[in-house]
C-alpha positions, 0 to 999 in steps of 0.5 A: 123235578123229575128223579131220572133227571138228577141220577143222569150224570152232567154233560161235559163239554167236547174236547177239541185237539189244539193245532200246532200252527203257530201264528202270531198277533199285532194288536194295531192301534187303528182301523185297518181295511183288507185294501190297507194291510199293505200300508199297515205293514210298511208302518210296522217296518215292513215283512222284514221288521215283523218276521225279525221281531217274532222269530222264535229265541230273537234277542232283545235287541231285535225284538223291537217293534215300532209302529211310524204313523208317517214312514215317509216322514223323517221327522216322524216319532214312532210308536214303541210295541211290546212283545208280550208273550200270550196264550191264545187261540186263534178261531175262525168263525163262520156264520151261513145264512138259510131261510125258513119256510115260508109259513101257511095262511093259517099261522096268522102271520101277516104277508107284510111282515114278511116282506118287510127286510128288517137285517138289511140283508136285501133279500126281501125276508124278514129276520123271521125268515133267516136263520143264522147258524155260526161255526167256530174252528181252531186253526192254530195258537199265537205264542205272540202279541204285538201291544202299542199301549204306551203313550205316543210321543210328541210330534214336531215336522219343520217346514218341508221347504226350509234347509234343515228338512234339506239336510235331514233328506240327504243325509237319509239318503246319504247324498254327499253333495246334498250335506256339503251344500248345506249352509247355516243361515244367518242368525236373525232370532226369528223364532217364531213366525205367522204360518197361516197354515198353523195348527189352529190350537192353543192348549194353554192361552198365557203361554201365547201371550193371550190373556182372554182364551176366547180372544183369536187363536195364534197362527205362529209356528216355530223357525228355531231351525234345529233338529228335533230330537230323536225323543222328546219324552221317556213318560210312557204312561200319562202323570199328573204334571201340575205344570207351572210358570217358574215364579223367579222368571221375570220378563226383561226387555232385552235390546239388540244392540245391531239392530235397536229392536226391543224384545221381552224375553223371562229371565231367571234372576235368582238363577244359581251363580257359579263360584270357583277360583280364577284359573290362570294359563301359563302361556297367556299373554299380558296386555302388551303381548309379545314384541320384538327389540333389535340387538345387533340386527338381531331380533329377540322376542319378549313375551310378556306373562299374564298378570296374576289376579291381586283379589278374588273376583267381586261375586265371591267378595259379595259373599264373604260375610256370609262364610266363617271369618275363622277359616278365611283367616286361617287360610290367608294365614297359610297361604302367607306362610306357603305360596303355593299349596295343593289341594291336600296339602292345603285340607291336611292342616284343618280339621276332617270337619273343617276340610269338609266344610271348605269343600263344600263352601265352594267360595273359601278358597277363590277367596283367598287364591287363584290356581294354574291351568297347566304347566309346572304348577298345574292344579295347585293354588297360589296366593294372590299377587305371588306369580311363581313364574318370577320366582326362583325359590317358587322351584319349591313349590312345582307339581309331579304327578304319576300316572297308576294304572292299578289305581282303581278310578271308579270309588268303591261302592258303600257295601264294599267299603262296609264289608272291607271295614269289618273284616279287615283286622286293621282297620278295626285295631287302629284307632282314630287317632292314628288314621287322622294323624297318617291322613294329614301327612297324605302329602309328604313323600319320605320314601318309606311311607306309602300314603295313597295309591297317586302319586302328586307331590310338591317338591318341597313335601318330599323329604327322602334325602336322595331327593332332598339333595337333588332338589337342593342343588342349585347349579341346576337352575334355568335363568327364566322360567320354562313351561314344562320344566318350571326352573330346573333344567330338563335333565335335573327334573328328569332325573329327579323324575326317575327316583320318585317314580322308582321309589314310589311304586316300589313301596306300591310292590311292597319294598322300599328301593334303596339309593343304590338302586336309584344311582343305577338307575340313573346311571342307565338312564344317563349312558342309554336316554338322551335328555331331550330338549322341549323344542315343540311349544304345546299349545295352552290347555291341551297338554299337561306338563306337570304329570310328566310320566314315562311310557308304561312300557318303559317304566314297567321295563325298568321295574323289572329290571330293578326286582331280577336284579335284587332277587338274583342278589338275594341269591347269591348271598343265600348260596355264599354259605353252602358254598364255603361249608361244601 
């Protein structure tokens, strides 16, 4: 090694100043021809699409990118880019071609090598000839790159000639005519049928119906006639699926009863049955109907009420044996003791353990009672045989429910009850005892005691002696049942309707409201609100007549009203002795 060559210091490579030009890079998952940019960019969407994804601080939403394999189709998925940011630079690369010299005669060269063109360039030499000479030149940096690296989705075009592909054309092109037009064909369950024009492949042989792979392919395409749906899979990456046959399915001959035809469809027989109690309508119609008797050529209408369910249905009596016997006759017991019960009221007389358990069980409580859709006794449960719309005394037992819009509706997340749960001093000196003891009284209205945030009492678990004496008379009574207002008159249930709703969201502001309060109230409610008769039927199961809560407006007005007037009271009596002593 020669010593002036380890004293000479390394060379470096040249340093090149980077352009400020900013481009930005599609990374297209296909082979695009100068003579096909253009199409290539109507698939990304156009110039417009391109320019709103890479503008500089676009926000996310306008940063998507989607690549439509087929622009012209409607039914076509696209695929999704990323825009990921990169850090590259983009050269422009030039290679010039000279040829060398030809050589003398007396390099011993054959002339049939040199006539030999062995780059294919065409000009005769051989590639001892040319030499090829590459210069590389930054013109600019991309900030940029569009990727499609996720997995395509699955692809579904109908019959270009059926109505639905009609349909989705005229709604792209917001044709009027071309939606109105638009029938549903009859429905002939022909899901399938032969299009010799089918794609010739089978990914799986049993799911056709073959059992030999090597048998001929199937020919059928779907006619299901639905539209398919903007996404068929969230997968972007490829997993391992492990696909199989549910092992429940069997197939079952089903026969149309129209048209005698026999077809094999897999039905699930250990498929989940749903249990829950038989809910009755009040308005519904019994078996007779309504009919019409002339009383003076009068004509009066009876209508005849729904009979009540007498037993539970047969897929929940299936299943008794396999539920505790001990729960099931302490409910029956209860339900003989009280008719008609809420679902609080009812948990209240068991056990937290025992509660959870006929929570769960989803088959406790349709076997011993039925519920009302809607009307006076909406949400609660009866017993079976025992219809309340027969019963005066069932007055007891109706519904009212105030809406609270501070009631948070949302429940609270695990983090928030742990946190609220040990910095609150409360909650840490109570002892269990106590909290199961006031927790089972949830149901019971006094006027004092505030037990929950929701307002949904039975008449007959308000023991508040104002409302007491309001629900215990008896000149108020209907002679039949009235589906809004149960066996009250209107003006007796919007009456006790006022105290309860005073009384209870003045304990929600802290104070407990004193009867004096509620008889101006009502007196006011008497001189200004007329009680107005429910002339409109409503219809079943759109309305809910047992919550009967005023307009917000209205009841925040007379809150209002009821905390000035005690605080202009409160005054008063504090200005009484200064007044005397002056």
């Amino acid at each position: 090694m020669d010593p002036t060559d380890a004293a000479s210091p390394p060379k470096c490579a040249p340093a090149h100043e980077l352009p400020t030009v900013h481009f930005y890079s599609v990374e297209y998952p296909g082979y695009v021809r100068p003579q096909s940019v253009g199409r290539a960019i109507r698939c990304l969407g156009g110039q417009p699409s391109l320019d709103r994804a890479f503008r500089r601080s676009a926000p996310k939403e306008d940063s998507l990118l989607e690549l439509n394999l087929r622009p012209d189709d409607p039914f076509s998925h696209p695929l999704p880019g990323d825009l990921v940011p990169t850090n590259n630079i983009l050269l422009r690369v030039v290679k010039r071609k000279f040829k060398r010299p030809p050589p003398s005669p007396g390099d011993g060269v054959d002339d049939n090598d040199n006539n030999h063109d062995s780059d294919g360039d065409g000009d005769g030499g051989g590639s001892h000839n040319v030499i090829g000479e590459y210069t590389a030149v930054a013109v600019g940096v991309i900030p940029k790159t569009a990727r499609f690296r996720s997995m395509a989705d699955f692809q579904y075009r109908p019959a270009q000639d059926d109505l639905l592909s009609d349909l989705r054309r005229a709604m792209t092109a917001l044709d009027v005519e071309g939606i109105r037009g638009y029938r549903f064909p009859q429905e002939t369950e022909d899901y399938s049928v032969d299009d010799p024009s089918a794609m010739d492949v089978d990914s799986d042989p049993p799911l056709v119906g073959r059992s030999d792979p090597e048998a001929q392919h199937s020919t059928q395409r779907s006619n299901l006639r639905l539209f398919p749906p903007p996404i068929f899979s969230r997968q972007g990456i490829s997993q391992n699926y492990n696909f199989k046959a549910n092992p429940m399915s069997t197939p079952t001959t089903v026969v149309n009863e129209n048209t005698g035809e026999e077809k094999t469809r897999l039905i699930n027989k250990a498929r989940w049955k749903g249990y829950g109690p038989t809910s009755v309508s009040f308005a519904e119609k019994g078996v007779g109907g309504s009919f019409f008797s002339f009383v003076d050529s009068s004509r009066i209408m009876f209508t005849v009420l729904q009979k009540v369910p007498t037993k539970a249905p047969s897929n929940v009596q299936e299943v008794r044996n396999q539920y505790d016997q001990v729960l099931v006759q302490r409910l029956e017991e209860l339900f003989h003791t009280r008719p008609v019960w809420t679902r609080a009221a009812l948990l209240n007389q068991f056990t937290p353990a025992q509660a959870r358990e006929i929570h769960n069980s989803k088959v406790l409580l349709p076997l011993t009672c039925y519920v009302f859709g809607d009307g006076p006794w909406r949400d609660t449960m009866v017993r079976f045989g025992f219809d309340p719309r027969q019963d005066p005394q069932a007055r007891f037992y109706q519904k009212l429910y105030f809406r609270n819009l501070n009631h948070p509706i949302g429940r609270a997340s695990v983090v928030s009850r742990r946190q609220d749960s040990r910095t609150s001093v409360a909650s840490m000196n109570r002892s269990l005892a106590e909290q199961t003891r006031d927790d089972r009284r949830s149901h019971i209205f006094d006027g004092v005691t505030l037990s929950s945030e929701t307002a949904a009492f039975q008449l007959c678990d308000i023991t508040d002696p104002m409302l007491k004496r309001m629900i215990d008379e008896e000149d108020d009574i209907r002679e039949s049942c009235n589906e809004r207002d149960g066996w009250f008159t209107s003006r007796a249930l919007e009456r006790i309707k006022a105290v309860l709703r005073h009384k209870f969201f003045a304990l929600l502001e802290g104070y407990v409201a004193t009867d004096e309060e509620c008889l101006k109230l009502l007196e006011q409610q008497d001189g200004t609100k007329a009680i107005r008769p429910f002339a409109r039927r409503p219809r079943p199961g759109k309305h809910n007549m047992a919550k009967g809560a005023m307009p917000v407006e209205d009841a925040a007005v007379l809150r209002l009203r009821a905390t000035l007037e005690r605080n202009a009271a409160l005054s008063r009596s504090a200005l009484e002795p200064t007044t005397e002593g002056g």
